[in-house]
C-alpha positions as CSV (number, residue, x, y, z in Angstrom):
1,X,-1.8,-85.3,109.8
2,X,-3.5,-85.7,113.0
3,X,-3.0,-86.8,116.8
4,X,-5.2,-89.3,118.8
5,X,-5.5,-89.9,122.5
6,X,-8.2,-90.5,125.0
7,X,-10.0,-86.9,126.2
8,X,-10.8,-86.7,129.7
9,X,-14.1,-84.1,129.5
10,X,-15.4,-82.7,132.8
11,X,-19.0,-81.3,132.0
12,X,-20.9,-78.8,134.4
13,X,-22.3,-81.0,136.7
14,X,-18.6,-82.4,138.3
15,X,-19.0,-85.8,135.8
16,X,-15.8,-86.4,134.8
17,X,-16.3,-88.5,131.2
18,X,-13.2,-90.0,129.5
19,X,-13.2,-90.4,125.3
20,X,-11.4,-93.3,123.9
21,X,-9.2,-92.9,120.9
22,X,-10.4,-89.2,119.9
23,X,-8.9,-87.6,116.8
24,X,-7.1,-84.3,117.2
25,X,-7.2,-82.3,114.0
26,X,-5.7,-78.9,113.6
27,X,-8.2,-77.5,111.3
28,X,-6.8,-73.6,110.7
29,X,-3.7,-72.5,111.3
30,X,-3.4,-68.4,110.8
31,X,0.2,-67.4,111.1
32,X,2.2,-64.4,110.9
33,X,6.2,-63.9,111.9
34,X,5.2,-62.8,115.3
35,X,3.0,-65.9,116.3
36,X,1.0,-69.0,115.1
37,X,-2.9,-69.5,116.2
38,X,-3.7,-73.3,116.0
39,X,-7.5,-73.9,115.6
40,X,-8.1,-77.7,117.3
41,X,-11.0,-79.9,116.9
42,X,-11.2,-83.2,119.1
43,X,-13.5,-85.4,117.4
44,X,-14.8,-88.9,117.3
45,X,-16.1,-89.8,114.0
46,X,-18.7,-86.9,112.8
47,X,-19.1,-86.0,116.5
48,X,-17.0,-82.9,117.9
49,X,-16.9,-82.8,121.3
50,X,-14.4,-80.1,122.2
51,X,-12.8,-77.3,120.0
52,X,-9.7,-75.6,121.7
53,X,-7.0,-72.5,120.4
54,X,-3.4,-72.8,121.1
55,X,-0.7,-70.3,120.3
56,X,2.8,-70.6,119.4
57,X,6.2,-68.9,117.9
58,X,6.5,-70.1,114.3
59,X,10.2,-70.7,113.2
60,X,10.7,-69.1,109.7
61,X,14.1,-70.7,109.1
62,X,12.5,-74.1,109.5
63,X,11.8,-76.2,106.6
64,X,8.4,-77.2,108.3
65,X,5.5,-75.7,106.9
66,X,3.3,-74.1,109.8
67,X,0.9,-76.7,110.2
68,X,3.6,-79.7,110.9
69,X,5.0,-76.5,113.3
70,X,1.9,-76.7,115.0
71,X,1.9,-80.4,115.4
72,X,5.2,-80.7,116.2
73,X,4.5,-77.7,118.9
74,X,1.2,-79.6,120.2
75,X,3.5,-82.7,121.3
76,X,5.0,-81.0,123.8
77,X,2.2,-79.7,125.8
78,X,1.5,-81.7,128.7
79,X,-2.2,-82.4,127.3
80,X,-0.8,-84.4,124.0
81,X,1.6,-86.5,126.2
82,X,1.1,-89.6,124.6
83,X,-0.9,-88.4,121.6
84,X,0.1,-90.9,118.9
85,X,0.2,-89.6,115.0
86,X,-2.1,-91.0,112.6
């Protein structure tokens, strides 16, 4: 499971670059009862260009294991509006 969407990166130097098509992988997920840490690398290919942590409130009477959690929580941030699944 993964997202993609185009990444707008703004570097050091006011250039604001935008990424087509760059894959979102979630690649740790370390969880207690109390919260969720989502590890996220946006990559393109072999190339990451931007590694970013998110935190959320697992649900423990879900079904959903706590990486499709963590997707399903990623969707409704205003970053991943529009994020597709692939």
């Amino acid at each position: 499971m993964a997202l993609k969407q185009n990444l707008n990166l703004d570097d050091n130097f006011g250039i604001n670059v935008t990424l087509n098509n760059v894959y979102i992988k979630a690649v740790a997920v370390n969880a207690t009862k109390e919260n969720a840490v989502i590890s996220v690398n946006y990559a393109n290919g072999d190339t990451i260009f931007q590694t970013k942590n998110f935190t959320f409130i697992p649900n423990l009477n879900n079904a959903d294991n706590f990486i499709k959690q963590a997707y399903l929580y990623l969707k409704t941030l205003p970053e991943f509006v529009g994020a597709i699944d692939c």
